[in-house]
Every structure is written in structure tokens, then in C-alpha cells.
Backbone bond lengths (Angstrom), bond angles and torsions (degrees), N, CA, C in turn:
res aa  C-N    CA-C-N  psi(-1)  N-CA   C-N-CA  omega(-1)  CA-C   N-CA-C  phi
1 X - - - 1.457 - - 1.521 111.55 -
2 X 1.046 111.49 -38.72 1.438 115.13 -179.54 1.686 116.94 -70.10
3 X 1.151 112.13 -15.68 1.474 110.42 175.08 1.371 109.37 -87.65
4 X 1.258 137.01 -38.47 1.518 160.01 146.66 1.915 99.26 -32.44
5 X 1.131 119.56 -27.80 1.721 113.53 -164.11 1.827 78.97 -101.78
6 X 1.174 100.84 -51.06 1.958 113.85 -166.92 1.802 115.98 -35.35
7 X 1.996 86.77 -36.42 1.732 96.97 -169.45 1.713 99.54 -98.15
8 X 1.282 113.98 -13.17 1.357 108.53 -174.97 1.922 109.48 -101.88
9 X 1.226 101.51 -4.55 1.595 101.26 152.30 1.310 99.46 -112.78
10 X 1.451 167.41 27.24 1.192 153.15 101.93 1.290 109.34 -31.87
11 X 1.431 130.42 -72.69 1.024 159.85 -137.64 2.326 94.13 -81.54
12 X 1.124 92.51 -56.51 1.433 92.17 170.65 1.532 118.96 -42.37
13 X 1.502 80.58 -58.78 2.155 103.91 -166.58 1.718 86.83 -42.95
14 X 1.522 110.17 -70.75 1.442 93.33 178.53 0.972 155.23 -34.28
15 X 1.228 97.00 -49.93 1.766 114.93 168.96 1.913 115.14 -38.65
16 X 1.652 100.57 -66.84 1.262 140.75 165.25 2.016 109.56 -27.66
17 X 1.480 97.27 -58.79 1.516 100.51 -169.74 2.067 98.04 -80.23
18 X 1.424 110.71 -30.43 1.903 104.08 -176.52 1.295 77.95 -76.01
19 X 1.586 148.03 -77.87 1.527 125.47 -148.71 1.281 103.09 -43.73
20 X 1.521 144.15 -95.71 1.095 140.29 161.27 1.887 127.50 18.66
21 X 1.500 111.27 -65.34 1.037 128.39 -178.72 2.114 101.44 -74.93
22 X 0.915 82.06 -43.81 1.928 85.38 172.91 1.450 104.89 -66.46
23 X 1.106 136.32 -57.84 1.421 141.24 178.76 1.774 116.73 -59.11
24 X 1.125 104.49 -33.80 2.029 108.16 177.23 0.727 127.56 -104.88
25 X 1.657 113.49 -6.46 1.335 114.50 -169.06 1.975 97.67 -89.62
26 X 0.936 128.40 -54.78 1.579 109.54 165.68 1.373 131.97 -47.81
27 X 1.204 115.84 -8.14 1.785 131.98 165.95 1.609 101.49 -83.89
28 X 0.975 114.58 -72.73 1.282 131.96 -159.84 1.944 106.94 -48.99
29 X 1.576 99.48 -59.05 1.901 114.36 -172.42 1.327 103.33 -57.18
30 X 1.343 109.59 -40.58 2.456 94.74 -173.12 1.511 91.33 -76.22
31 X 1.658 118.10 -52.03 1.420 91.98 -177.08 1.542 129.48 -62.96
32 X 1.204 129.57 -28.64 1.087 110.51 162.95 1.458 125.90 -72.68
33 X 1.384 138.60 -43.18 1.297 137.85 161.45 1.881 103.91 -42.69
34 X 1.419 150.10 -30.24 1.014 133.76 155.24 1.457 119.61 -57.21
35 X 1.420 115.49 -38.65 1.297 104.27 -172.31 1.321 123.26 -87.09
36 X 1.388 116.80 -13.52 1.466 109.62 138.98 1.251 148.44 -48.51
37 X 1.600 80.64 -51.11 1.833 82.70 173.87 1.525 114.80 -83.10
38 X 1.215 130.80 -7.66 1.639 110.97 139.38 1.140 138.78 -62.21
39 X 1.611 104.92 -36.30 1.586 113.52 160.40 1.828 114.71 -48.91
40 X 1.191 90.16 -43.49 1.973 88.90 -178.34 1.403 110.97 -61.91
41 X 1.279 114.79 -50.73 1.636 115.01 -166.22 1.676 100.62 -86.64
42 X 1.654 123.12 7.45 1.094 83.65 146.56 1.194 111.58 -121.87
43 X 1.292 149.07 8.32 1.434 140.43 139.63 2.039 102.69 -31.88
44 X 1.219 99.10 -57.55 1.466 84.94 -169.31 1.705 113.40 -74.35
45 X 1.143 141.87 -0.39 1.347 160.01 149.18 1.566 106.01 -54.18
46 X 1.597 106.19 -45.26 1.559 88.22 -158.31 1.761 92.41 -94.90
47 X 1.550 127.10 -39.69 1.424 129.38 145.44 1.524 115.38 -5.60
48 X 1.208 110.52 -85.27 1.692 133.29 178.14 2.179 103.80 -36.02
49 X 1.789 103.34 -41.02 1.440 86.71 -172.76 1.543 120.80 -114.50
50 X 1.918 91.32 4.07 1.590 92.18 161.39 1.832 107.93 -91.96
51 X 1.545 126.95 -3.26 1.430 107.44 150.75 1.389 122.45 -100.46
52 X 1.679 111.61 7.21 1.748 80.92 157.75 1.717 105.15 -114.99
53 X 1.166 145.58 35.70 1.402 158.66 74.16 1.754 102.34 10.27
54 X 1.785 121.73 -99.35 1.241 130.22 150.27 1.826 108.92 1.35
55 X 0.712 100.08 -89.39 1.726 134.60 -167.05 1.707 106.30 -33.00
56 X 1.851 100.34 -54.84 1.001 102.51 -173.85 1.469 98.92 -99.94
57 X 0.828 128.93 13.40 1.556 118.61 171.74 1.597 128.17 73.27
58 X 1.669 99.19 20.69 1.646 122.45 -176.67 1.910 103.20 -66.08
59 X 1.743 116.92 121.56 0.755 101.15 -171.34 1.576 88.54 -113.75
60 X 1.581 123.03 -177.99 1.495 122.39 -156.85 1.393 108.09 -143.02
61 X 1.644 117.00 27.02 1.637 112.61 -168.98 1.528 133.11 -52.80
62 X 0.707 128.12 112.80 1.617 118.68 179.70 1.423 112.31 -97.16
């Protein structure tokens, strides 16, 4: 009996983790693919104004 209970909570868990994974995974992929690509453009934002910083010769003494 216990091998019969073993495959039918295996068998659940599965079920359980594809519903799940079917249901978040279209929530989950734009938001993360957005938050990269804000992360990118602003690495390249802050890139872009620490060389013209450089460039122009802006110094920052404290």
C-alpha cells in the first residue's frame, strides 16, 4: 500500500509543481525580462556619464 500512496503523492507533487509552473511562468518571464532590461540601460546610463565626467574633466573632491 505504501508504494501505491508513494506514486500517488509523487504523481500529485507533479501535477501541483506543472500547474503552478503553467500559471507563473507568463507573470513571472516579461517581468523579469523587464527588469533586466532596465537594469541594462541603466548600467549603460550611468557608464555613458561616468565617461563624459572623464571626458570633461569633472573632478569630485570631498
Amino acid at each position: 500500500m505504501s508504494t501505491v500512496l508513494r506514486f500517488w503523492l509523487l504523481g500529485t507533487a507533479a501535477f501541483l509543481a506543472g500547474a503552478m509552473i503553467w500559471a507563473f511562468v507568463p507573470v513571472l518571464v516579461p517581468i523579469l525580462v523587464l527588469t533586466a532590461g532596465i537594469g541594462g540601460l541603466v548600467a549603460v546610463i550611468v557608464g555613458f556619464a561616468r565617461w563624459l565626467e572623464r571626458y570633461r574633466g569633472v573632478r569630485h573632491d570631498m
